[in-house]
N, C-alpha and C positions, 0 to 999 in steps of 0.2 A: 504493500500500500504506500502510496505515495505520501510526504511528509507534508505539510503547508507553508508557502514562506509568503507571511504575512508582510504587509510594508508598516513602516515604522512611527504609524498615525493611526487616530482612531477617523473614521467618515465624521464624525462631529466637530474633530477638530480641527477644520479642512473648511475655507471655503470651495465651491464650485469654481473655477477655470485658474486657481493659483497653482502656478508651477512648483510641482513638487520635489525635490532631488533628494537622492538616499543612495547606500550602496549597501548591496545584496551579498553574504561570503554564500558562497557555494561551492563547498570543498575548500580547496586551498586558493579560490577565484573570487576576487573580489569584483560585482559586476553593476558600475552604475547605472539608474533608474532617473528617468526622467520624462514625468506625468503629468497631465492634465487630467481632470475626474468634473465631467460637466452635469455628474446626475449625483443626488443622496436618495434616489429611488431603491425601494432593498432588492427587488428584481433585478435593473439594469447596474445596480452594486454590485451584487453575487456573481453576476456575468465577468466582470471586470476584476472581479478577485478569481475566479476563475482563469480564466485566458491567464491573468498572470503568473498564478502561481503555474499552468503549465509550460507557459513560455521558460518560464526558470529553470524548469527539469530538462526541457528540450536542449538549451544552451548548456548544460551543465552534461547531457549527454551526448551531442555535438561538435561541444568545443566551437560554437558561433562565435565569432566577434563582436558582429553586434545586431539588432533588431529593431526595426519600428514600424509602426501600425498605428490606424484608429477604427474606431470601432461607433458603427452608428447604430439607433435603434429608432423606428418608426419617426423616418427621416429627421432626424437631429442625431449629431455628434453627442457622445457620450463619453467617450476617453479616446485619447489620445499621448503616446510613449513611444520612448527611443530606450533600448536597454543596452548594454555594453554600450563599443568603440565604433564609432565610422571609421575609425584610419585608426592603426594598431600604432602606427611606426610613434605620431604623436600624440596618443591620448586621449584624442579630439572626442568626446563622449556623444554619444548619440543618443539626436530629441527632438519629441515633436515637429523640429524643424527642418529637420535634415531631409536633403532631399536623394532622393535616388532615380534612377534607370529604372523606366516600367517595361522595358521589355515587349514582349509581345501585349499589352494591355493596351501599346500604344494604339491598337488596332479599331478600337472602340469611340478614338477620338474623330479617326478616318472617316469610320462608317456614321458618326455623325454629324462631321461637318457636309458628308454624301446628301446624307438626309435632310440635313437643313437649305443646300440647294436645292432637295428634290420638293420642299414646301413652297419652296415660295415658283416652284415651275420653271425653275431655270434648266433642269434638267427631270431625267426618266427613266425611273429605272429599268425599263424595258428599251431604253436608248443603245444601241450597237456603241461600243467602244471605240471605235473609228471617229464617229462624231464628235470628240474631244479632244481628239489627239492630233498632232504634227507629223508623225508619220502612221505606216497602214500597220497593223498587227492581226494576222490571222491562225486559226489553229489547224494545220497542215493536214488531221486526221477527219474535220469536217465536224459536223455536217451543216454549219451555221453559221453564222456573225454572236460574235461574246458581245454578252451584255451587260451592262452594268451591275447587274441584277445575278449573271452567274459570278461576276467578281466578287460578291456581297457573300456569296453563299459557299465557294468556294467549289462551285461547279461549272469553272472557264477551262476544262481539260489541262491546265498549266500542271508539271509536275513542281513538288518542292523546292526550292531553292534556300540560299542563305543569305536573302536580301543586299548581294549584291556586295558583303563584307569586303573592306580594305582597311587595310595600315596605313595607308595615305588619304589624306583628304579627298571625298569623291568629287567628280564633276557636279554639274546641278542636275536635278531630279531629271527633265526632260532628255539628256543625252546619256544620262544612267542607265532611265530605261533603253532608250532604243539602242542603247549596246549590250543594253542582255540580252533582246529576244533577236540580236544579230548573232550573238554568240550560244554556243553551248552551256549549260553549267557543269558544277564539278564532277564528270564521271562515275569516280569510283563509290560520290553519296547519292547522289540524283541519276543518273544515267543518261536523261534525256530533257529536254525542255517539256515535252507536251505530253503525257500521258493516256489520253485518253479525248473522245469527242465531247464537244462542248455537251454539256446541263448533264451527261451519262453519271458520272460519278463523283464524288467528295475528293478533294485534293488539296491538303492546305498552303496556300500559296501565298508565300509573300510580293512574288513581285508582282500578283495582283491587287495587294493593295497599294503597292508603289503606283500603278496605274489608276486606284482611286484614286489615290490624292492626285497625280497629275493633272485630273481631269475636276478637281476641286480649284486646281490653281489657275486650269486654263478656262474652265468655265463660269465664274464668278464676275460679276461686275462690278465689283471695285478693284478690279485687275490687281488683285492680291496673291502673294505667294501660298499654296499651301499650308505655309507656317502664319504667315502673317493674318489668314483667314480664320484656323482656326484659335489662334489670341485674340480676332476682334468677335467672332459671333458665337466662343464657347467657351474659352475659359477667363475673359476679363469680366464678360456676364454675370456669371457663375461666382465671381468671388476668388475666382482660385488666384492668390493673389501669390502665390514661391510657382509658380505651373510656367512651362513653358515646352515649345516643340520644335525646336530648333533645326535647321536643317542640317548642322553640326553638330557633334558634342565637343567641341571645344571649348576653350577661352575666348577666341576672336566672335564665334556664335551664339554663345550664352551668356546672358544678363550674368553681371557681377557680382550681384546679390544671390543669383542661382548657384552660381558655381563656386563661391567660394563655401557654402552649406550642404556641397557635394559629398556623399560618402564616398568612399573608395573601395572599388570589388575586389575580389582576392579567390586567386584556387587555392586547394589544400592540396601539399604535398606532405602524408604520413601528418605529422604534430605541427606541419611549419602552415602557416599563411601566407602567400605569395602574391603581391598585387598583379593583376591583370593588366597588361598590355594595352592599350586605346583602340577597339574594332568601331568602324565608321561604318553603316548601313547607308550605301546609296539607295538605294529603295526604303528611304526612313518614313515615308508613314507607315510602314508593316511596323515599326516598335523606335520611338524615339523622344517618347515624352520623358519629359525630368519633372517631378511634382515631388511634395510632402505627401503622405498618405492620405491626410486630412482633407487635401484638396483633390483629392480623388472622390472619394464623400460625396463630392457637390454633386460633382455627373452621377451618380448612384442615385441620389436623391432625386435629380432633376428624370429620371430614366421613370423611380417606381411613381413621382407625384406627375405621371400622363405627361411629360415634356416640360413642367416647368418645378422650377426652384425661387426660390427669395423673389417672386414678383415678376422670375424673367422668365421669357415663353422660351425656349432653347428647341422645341418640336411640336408639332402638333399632334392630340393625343392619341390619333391612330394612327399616327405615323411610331410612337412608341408601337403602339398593342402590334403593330406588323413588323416591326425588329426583334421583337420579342414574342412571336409565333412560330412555331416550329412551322417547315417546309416540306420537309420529307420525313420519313423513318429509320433513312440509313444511320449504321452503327458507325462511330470509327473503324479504320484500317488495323485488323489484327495483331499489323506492325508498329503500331501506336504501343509505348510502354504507359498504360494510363491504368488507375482504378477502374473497376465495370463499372462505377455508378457514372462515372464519364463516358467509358464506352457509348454505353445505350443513352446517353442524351442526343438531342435532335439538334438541326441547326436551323438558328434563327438566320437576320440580317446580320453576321459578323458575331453575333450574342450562339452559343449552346444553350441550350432549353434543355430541362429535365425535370421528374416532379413535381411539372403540370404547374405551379405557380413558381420555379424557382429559379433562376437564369444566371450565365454567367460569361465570362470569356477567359480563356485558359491563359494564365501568365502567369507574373511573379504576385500579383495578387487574383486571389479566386473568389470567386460569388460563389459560397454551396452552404448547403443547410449541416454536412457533415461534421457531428462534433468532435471528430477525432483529427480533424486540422484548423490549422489557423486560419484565420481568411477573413472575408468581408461577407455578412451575411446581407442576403436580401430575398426580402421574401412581399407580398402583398396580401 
């Protein structure tokens, strides 16, 4: 049975949103804490004494450096914490503020800056793909023109790819693309560009969402970049005020203020931590937001209250309820290393669906009602 590591306060003696710092020994590891606690509800309390106390065994089984999360309940923020180190080398302790690499979640932001063109009629999602682009792209195996609508779902016959990664700074989004689908990708993990005919089968594709967003940058009428579209119509709305989607992850491309509250990633080699090397995704709307967890929240929130958040419309609400309906029945590809409660989920627009009210998108943070991981729950 697991022991409880209680924090070093009672909830009464606490107001709601004061930062709280402490450090946690767990074993011979001392691991700083640093909390916001925005409910004295004993419900959404127990929750949060919960998650923490397993967050603590995780890292103490792990060997994590460091962690951070918030956690919403019936759209309001409820807690919010950084535990251990962003950056091992100096100390730098991780909180609420810290921001990181979402990964593939960036995927979410794509499909709905898609969608907020597709409200106001700027585009369609039954629109052929050609219709937005500078040059032609078609799928050699037939039987169609891709459409916006198979890049949404992940049924444009495109095989895997690895958005396009370099060590060097990529070109801009438009000749990104059209030198991937002029080129092969990496053989011996992908094999081929095109797998299969368009809307036939499930294929998760990042450099289709590189072509969403392309087609975000070129079809928009305030002749905005991708990046610059979705800071003005999704997350400066929203509030999300550390958020940004840069078309770099550098210095020269990210706010100041971003990146100096950047954690730092690291592989494990055996006991050592080893920082990660800099990978650039030329196809960066497939995963390239930098946000605090917090301000992930907002799109969460604004997703379950029908398209809007804090006063601001971000979609119209059946433009929600259709990103968030399943499409088909197919399972994931066998070759997927996933839980089955993932396997057998459905795909929405960009969103998986599963348990009928529960929805998510598979990254470094997860929408599932599963209590046996961490994550961001949402439920209606």
């Amino acid at each position: 049975m697991m022991s409880s590591f209680s924090p070093p306060y009672s909830r009464t003696e606490v107001s709601t949103s004061e930062l709280l710092v402490y450090t946690r020994a767990i074993g011979d590891r001392q691991i700083p804490v640093h909390e916001r606690i925005y409910t004295q509800r004993d419900f959404e309390a127990r929750l949060v004494d919960a998650v923490r106390d397993y967050i603590f065994h995780v890292m103490r089984s792990q060997g994590t450096p460091g962690m951070a999360l918030a956690v919403g309940y019936r759209g309001k923020l409820i807690w919010e914490a950084g535990f251990g180190e962003a950056d091992v080398a100096t100390h730098r302790p991780m909180t609420p503020e810290t921001i990181y690499h979402s990964g593939s979640l960036g995927k979410t932001y794509t499909a709905t800056a898609v969608m907020h063109l597709a409200d106001q009629g700027v585009i369609h999602l039954d629109d052929p793909i050609n219709r937005h682009l500078p040059f032609q792209v078609r799928n050699p195996l037939g039987e169609r023109e891709i459409t916006l609508r198979d890049l949404m779902t992940h049924h444009s016959g495109l095989n895997g790819d690895a958005a396009a990664s370099h060590f060097d700074v990529p070109r801009d989004l438009s000749e990104e693309i059209r030198q991937e689908f002029a080129t092969e990708p990496m053989a011996r993990r992908y094999g081929c560009r095109w797998s299969g005919k368009v809307g036939h089968k499930f294929d998760y594709s990042n450099l289709g969402l590189g072509v969403l967003g392309l087609t975000v940058q070129n079809a928009n009428r305030d002749g905005l970049s991708f990046s610059e579209y979705v800071q003005k119509y999704v997350m400066d709305p929203l509030g999300m005020v550390a958020s940004q989607y840069p078309p770099v992850q550098d210095r020269t491309h990210v706010r100041p203020e971003i990146w100096d509250a950047m954690s730092t990633g690291y592989a494990r080699m055996g006991s050592v931590w080893i920082p990660t090397l800099p990978v650039y995704f030329g196809t960066y709307p497939a995963g390239g937001v930098l946000a605090k967890p917090a301000d992930h929240l907002r799109l969460l929130f604004a997703m379950l209250g029908d398209g809007t958040y804090d006063g601001y419309q971000l979609l119209k609400p059946e433009t929600v309820k259709a990103m968030l309906s399943p499409i088909e029945e197919e399972e994931l590809p066998i070759s997927w290393k996933v839980p089955p409660s993932l396997r057998a989920s459905r795909q929405g627009l960009i969103w998986r669906i599963s348990n009928a009210d529960a929805w998510r998108h598979e990254a470094l943070g997860r929408i599932q009602p599963n209590p046996r991981r961490i994550g961001v729950v949402a439920r209606r």
